[in-house]
C-alpha positions, 0 to 999 in steps of 0.5 A: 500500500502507498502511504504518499503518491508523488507525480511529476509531469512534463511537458508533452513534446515528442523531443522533449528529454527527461531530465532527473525529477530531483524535488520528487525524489529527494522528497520521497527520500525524506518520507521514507526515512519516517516509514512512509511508503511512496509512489512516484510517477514521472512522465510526460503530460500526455492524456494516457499517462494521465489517465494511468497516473488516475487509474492507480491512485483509484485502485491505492488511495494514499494519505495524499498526492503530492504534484511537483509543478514549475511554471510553465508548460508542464502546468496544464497536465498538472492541473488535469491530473489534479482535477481528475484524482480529486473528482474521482478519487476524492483524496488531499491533493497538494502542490509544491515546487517553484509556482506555488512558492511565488503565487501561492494564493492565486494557486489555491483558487484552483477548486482541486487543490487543498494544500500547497508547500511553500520553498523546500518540502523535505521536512513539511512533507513529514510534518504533513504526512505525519498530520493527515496520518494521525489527525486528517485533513482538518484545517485546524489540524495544519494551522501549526505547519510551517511554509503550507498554504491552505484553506479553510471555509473557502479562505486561503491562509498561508502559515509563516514561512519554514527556515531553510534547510542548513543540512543537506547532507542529511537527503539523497534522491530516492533513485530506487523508486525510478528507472534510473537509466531512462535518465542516464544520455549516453551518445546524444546531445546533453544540454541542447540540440546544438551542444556537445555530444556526449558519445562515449560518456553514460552521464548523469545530472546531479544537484548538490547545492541550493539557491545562488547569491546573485541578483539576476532580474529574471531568476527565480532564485530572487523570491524562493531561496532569497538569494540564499546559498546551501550546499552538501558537504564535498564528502557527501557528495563524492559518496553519492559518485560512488554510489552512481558509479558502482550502481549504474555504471555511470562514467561521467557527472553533470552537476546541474547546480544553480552555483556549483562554484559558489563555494571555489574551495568546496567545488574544487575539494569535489572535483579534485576526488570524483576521478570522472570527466564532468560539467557544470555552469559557470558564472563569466565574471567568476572565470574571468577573475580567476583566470588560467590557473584556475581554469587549468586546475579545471582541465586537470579534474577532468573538466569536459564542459563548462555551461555560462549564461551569457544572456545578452551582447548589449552591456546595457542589457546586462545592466538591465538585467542586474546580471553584474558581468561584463562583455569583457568576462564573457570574451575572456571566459570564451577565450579560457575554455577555448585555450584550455580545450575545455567546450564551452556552451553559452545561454542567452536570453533576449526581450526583457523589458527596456530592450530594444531591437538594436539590442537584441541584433548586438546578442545575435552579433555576439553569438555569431562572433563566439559560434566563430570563436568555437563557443557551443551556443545552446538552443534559442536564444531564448525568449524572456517570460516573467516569473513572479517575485523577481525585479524584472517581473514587476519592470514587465508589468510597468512595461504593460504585462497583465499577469495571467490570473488563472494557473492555466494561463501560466502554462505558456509554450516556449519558442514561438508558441510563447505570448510576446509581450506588449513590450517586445519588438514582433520581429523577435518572436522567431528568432530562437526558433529560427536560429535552433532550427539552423544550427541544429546538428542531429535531425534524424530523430523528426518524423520527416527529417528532409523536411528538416533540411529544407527549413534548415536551409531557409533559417539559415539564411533569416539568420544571416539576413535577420529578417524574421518576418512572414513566417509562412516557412514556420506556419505552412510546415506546421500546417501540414503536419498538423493536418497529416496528424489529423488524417491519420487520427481519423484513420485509426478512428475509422478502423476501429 
């Protein structure tokens, strides 16, 4: 019998690739260490796992369900899922991860949800089980539980927040209660459509701090760990290596960190001892600063790939952005990496408030100049949405932004799908489609992959010219295949 039934839902792209559900997972560790039996359930968001998902927590009613969400597309599968448990099974449903944390009252309106966990849910999780075990649902009964949100008499209250968590050590993922080699990405492209690939290395993600220190306008980091910085110890870190390698067969790490160099001494202590290649995410000024020794020291661990967020080629977006680097720190960076061997992949972001369209020709130049250089440069650009609690949420607003109102309209596409907002100049809206489909390496994988070439061919030269205007190579591709998709839905009805 499960006590506690976990999910996660993706979002439902046919590419979309699976990435570690690490909140879940560290979160049925911590029951599991109170006696707790749990369920977890991590796939994409398509209308068959959702009626499975369903289907189990009819046939085993556990004490809750518990649904990791991240604002964005993977919203509207949650929400469906949530939905149906609640009006067929009836059981407590509770919401935690990053967009309950920052809207936790507008989450509650939502008629299916009875709890929300504010920030990290490995001890409110406990204290939660532990509740509904011996007292049940009863909003008497959760008033004393910090960081939760819930209602009572159709009125939301939200309980004072829970201090952070000082000792990670005490938590690992739960990777027993999943198929672990679904998330193991041996010969493919990690990272990005158009990043480095991982051919001989059977690699795997690994999340050994919280929080970063930094302002950026744009992360949600701002509002939910308040620029709070926590990590593991080195010593549990190596440990949990061993642990991957010896039971997994895993040859190299992927440290998904928010700051893994946060902490220079401890990153290093860890890299100087897991004897495996590995790559992590880098800040430009932080590599800038500490220059070829450093950068060496990194070649000699085995470092294969470094990961930056460069986000912008205009300085005075960078500022905009409160992202406290310089172009010069991004140059420099690119240059180290470059001189060291090391392959360096660069993120950046485009259409943040105050941005103008000779602001964002400066990003595309820049990347053009790195991508010259040897600079691996993720998919997108990509284009800005405002999370909640951060400053340039509040700047978009100014800027004429109407915040959606209902957790459905938080659950926007990415790429050209996203809404553009008021401020942003409509040219934009294509341009990390256009430039991902362009530079895209591997297209084997898509259904008509002469297709593929074709508008590969077209983006290329909308790159180089930077129009992005008439779509009509985005819209009429997607047509048909939109309607191939019907004709053959239709057929299969027919047959039945």
């Amino acid at each position: 019998m499960a006590d506690v039934f976990l999910i996660k839902l993706e979002p439902d792209y046919e590419s979309y690739s699976m990435a570690p559900p690490f909140g879940i997972l560290y979160l049925a560790s911590s029951l599991e260490g109170e006696g707790f039996h749990v369920k977890l359930f991590h796939e994409r968001g398509t209308s068959e796992n959702i009626q499975a998902i369903v289907d189990r927590v009819r046939m085993n009613p556990p004490l809750f369900v518990g649904v990791s969400t991240f604002t964005g597309p993977s919203l509207l599968p949650s929400l469906i899922v949530s939905s149906k448990i609640k009006k067929e099974v009836g059981v407590p449903v509770i919401w935690g991860g990053i967009h309950p944390t920052m809207l936790p009252e507008q989450t509650l309106r939502e008629d299916c949800l009875d709890m929300v966990v504010l920030g990290e849910g490995e001890k409110t999780i406990i204290d939660l089980a532990n509740t509904l075990a011996d007292k049940g649902p009863h909003p008497a009964n959760l008033e004393s539980i910090q960081g939760i949100g819930y209602k009572e008499n159709g009125v939301i209250r939200v309980t004072s927040s829970r201090p952070f968590i000082a000792h990670l050590d005490h938590y690992s993922p739960a990777w027993h209660l999943l198929d672990m080699n679904r998330y193991l990405r041996q010969g493919d492209y990690f990272y990005s459509s158009i990043g480095s690939q991982m051919a001989t290395y059977k690699v795997a993600g690994m999340i050994t701090s919280r929080g970063c220190p930094w302002r950026c306008g744009y992360c949600y980091n701002q509002s939910v760990n308040k620029r709070h910085f926590r990590a593991q110890s080195a010593e549990k870190v190596v440990k949990e290596i061993e642990f991957l390698k010896i039971n997994y067969g895993v040859t190299a790490i992927a440290f998904e960190d928010d700051g893994f160099f946060t902490n220079r001494d401890r990153a290093l202590s860890i890299i100087r001892k897991i004897d495996l290649p590995w790559s992590s995410s880098i800040r430009a000024n932080d590599l800038a600063r500490w220059g070829e020794k450093f950068i060496g020291e990194l070649k000699a661990c085995n470092c294969f790939e470094l990961r930056i967020g460069a986000e912008s080629g205009s300085q005075r977006v960078l500022d905009l952005m409160e992202k406290d680097i310089s172009l010069g720190d991004i140059y420099q960076s690119a240059e180290l990496c470059l001189k060291s061997k090391i392959n360096l992949l660069m993120g950046f972001m485009y259409g943040v408030p105050g941005e103008t369209w000779s602001d964002m020709l400066k990003t595309f130049q820049l990347i053009d100049e790195l991508d010259n250089m040897g600079v691996t440069i993720a998919s997108g650009p990509a284009l800005f949405f405002p999370y909640p609690g951060t400053p340039l949420y509040d700047r978009a607003i100014e800027k004429g932004f109407h915040p959606p109102q209902r957790i459905k309209d938080w659950s926007v596409q990415w790429g050209p799908k996203q809404p553009l907002l008021p401020f942003v100049d409509r040219r934009a809206r294509f341009v990390g489609y256009y430039r991902t489909i362009a530079f895209r390496k591997e297209i084997r994988s898509f259904r008509f992959p002469f297709l593929v070439r074709i508008l590969k061919s077209f983006a290329r030269i909308r790159w180089k010219t930077r129009f992005f205007s008439f779509p009509l190579d985005y819209y009429i591709p997607h047509f048909v295949l939109k309607l191939v998709r019907a004709l053959k839905i239709g057929r299969l009805t027919d047959n039945q």
